[in-house]
C-alpha positions in Angstrom: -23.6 -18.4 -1.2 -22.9 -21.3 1.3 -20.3 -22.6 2.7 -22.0 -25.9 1.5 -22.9 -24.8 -2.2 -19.5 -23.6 -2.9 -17.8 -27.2 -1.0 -16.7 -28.4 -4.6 -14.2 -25.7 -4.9 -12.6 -26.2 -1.1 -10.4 -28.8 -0.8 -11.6 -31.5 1.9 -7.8 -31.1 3.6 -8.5 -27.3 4.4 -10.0 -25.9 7.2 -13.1 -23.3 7.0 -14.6 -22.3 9.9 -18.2 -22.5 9.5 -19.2 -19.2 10.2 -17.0 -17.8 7.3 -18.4 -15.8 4.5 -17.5 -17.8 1.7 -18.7 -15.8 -1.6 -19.4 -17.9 -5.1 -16.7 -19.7 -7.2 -13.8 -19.3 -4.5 -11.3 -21.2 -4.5 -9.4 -22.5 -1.2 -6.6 -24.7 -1.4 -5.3 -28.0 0.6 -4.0 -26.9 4.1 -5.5 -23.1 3.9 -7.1 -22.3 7.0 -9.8 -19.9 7.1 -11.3 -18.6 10.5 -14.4 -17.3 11.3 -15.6 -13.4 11.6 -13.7 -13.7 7.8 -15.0 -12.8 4.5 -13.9 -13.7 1.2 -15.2 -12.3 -2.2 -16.7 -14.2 -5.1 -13.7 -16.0 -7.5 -11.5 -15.5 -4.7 -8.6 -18.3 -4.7 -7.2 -19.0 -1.3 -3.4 -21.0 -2.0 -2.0 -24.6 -0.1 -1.4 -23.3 3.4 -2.3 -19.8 3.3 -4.0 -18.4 6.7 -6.9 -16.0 6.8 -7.5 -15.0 10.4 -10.7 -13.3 12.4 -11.1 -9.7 11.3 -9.7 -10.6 7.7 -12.0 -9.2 4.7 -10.7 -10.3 1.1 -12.2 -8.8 -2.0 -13.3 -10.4 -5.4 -11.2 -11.7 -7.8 -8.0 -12.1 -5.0 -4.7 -14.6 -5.2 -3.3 -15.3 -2.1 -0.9 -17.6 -2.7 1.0 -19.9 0.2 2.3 -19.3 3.4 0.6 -15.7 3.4 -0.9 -14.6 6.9 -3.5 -12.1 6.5 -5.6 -10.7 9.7 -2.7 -11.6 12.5 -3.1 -9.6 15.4 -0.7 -6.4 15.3 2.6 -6.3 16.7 1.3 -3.5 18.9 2.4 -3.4 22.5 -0.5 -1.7 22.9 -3.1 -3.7 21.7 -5.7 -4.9 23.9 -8.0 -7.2 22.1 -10.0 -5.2 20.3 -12.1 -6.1 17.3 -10.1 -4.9 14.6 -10.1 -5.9 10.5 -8.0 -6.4 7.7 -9.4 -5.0 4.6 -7.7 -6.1 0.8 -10.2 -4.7 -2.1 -10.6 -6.8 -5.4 -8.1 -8.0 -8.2 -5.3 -8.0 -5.3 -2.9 -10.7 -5.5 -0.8 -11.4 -2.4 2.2 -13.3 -2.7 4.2 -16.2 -0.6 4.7 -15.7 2.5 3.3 -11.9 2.8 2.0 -10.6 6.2 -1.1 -8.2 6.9 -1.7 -7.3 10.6 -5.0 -6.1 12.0 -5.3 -2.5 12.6 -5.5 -1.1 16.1 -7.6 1.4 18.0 -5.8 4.5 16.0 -7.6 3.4 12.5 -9.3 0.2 13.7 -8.7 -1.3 10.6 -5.5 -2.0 8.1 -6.4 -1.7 4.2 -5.0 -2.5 0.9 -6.7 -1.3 -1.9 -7.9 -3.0 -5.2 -5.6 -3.9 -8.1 -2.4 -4.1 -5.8 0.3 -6.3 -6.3 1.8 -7.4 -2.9 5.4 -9.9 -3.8 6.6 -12.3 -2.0 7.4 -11.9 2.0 6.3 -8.6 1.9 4.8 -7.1 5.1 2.0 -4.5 6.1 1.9 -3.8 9.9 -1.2 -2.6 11.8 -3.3 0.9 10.8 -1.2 1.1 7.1 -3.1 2.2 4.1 -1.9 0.9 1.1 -4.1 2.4 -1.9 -5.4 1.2 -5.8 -3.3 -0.1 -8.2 -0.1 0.0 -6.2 2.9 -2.6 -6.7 5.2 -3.6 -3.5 7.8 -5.5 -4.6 9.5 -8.5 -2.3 10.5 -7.9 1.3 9.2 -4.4 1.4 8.2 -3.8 5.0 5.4 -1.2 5.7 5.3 -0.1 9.3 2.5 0.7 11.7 0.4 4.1 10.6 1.6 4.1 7.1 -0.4 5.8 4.2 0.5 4.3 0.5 -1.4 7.0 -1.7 -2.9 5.2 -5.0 -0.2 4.2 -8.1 2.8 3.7 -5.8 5.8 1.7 -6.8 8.2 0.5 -4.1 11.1 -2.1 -4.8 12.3 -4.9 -3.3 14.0 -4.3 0.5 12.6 -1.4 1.5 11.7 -0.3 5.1 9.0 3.0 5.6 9.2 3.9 9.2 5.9 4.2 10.9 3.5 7.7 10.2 5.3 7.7 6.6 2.8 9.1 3.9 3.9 8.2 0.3 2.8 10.2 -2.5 0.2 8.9 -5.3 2.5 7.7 -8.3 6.0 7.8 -6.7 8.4 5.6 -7.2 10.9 4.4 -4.1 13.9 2.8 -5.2 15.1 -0.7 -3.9 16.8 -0.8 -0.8 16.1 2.1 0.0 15.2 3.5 4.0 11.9 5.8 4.3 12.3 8.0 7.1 10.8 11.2 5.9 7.1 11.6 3.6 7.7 11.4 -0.4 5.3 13.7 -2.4 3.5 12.4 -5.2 4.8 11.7 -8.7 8.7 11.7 -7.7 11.2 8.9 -7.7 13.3 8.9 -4.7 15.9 6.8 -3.9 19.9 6.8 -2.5 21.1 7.2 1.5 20.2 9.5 2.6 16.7 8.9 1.1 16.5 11.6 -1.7 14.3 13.2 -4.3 16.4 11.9 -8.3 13.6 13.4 -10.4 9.6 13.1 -11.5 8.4 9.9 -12.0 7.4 10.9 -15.5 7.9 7.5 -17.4 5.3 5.9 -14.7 3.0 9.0 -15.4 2.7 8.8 -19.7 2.1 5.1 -19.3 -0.7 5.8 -17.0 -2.0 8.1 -19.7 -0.9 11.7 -18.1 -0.5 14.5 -20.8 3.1 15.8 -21.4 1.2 19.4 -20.2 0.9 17.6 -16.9 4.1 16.0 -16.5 6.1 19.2 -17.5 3.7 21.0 -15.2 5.3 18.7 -12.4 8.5 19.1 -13.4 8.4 23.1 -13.4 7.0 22.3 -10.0 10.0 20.0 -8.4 12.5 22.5 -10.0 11.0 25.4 -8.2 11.0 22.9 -4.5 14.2 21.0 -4.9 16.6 22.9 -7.5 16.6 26.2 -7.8 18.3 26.9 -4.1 16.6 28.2 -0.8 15.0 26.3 2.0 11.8 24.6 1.1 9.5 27.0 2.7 10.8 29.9 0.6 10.2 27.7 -2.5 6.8 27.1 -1.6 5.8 30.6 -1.2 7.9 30.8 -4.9 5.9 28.0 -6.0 3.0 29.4 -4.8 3.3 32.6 -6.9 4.7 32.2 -9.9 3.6 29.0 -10.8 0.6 28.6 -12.8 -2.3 26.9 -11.4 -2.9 23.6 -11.7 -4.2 20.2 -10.4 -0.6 19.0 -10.0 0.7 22.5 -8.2 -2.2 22.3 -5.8 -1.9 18.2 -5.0 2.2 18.4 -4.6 1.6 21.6 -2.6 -1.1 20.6 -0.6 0.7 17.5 0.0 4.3 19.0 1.5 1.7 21.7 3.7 0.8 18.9 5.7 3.9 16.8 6.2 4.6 17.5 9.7 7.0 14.7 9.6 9.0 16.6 6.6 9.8 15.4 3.2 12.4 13.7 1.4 15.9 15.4 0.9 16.7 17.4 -2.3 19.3 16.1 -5.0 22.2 17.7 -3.6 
């Protein structure tokens, strides 16, 4: 749809660049400004002074509410220019003030999945992944090269250093410092960052059978609390345990964490 058919739902005090993608029934607020090489999904709404840069894709069925800055070039010392994108899937809502930077020539592109909840002043530097359904809450600040696996909460204040990968359905505590990968389905929190159990009330209210959650559980004890260092728990794991989808995810997962994992409880 055109820029032209859709004029009744931009207000005449915002600025569009012609050469945007504009899809049907979005909304775009007094003072937005939208740049060209930008696309934004059908029922979209664009908030009073909110900024969508070149390289910026938006989704259906977005909020972006004011003062948010999606598409800005990254804070890459490194970065030359090149043509790099934002990508934010549908039913996202981005709060006041939050930031999205453009990838870089390592992924080319920086991407927030669908259904995500991003509060307000929360950032996501260049080359992040943030997957489906997950919920940052305010002032969280994702670093450069930053993987956010699908179902993820993280509360308010909390840094992830760059290369981090965050397990599907963890939870990371507010305040808390992310120096180290967090498998999936734990809650982590304290300094140093640590491993305080499975994130099993997050899990039944996204319809996982008790069989699954205690399978996780069995899993974490074996890892975190039954003593030795975490490779001999692995190959523990790896034998007595009986297979599963969860033993071969949460396994698979700590295999490849070259950057190591999370501490235990003690």
């Amino acid at each position: 749809m055109s820029q032209a058919e859709t004029a009744s739902l931009i207000s005449p005090m915002a600025s569009v660049h012609p050469d945007a993608q504009i899809g049907e029934g979005v909304t775009i607020g007094p003072f937005a400004t939208i740049e060209a090489n930008t696309q934004i999904g059908p029922e979209t709404w664009i908030g009073p002074n909110a900024t969508v840069l070149s390289g910026s894709r938006i989704g259906a069925h977005c909020r972006v509410f004011p003062g948010a800055v999606i598409g800005g070039m990254p804070q890459d010392l490194k970065y030359a220019g090149e043509n790099t994108t934002v990508v934010v899937g549908d039913h996202t809502t981005i709060r006041e003030c939050c930031t999205i930077n453009r990838g870089t020539t390592d992924r080319m592109t920086t991407r927030v999945g669908s259904h995500c909840l991003l509060m307000a002043y929360t950032h996501i530097a260049h080359d992040a992944v943030v997957g489906d359904h997950c919920v940052l809450a305010n002032n969280a600040n994702i670093a450069g090269h930053v993987t956010v696996e699908d179902w993820v909460i993280i509360e308010g204040v909390v840094a992830v250093q760059q290369f981090v990968r965050i397990g599907q359905h963890a939870f990371v505590a507010g305040g808390s410092l992310v120096r180290k990968n967090i498998p999936p389905f734990v809650k982590v929190a304290r300094e140093p960052l640590s491993y305080i159990g499975v994130n099993a009330i997050g899990l039944r209210r996204r319809g996982f059978a008790d069989e699954f959650v205690r399978a996780v559980e069995d899993i974490y004890r074996t890892l975190y609390v039954t003593g030795g260092n975490m490779s001999q728990a692995l190959k523990v794991a790896e034998l007595e345990l009986p297979v599963s989808d969860a033993k071969e995810t949460i396994l698979d997962f700590i295999r490849a964490s070259d950057k190591g994992i999370v501490r235990g409880p003690f």
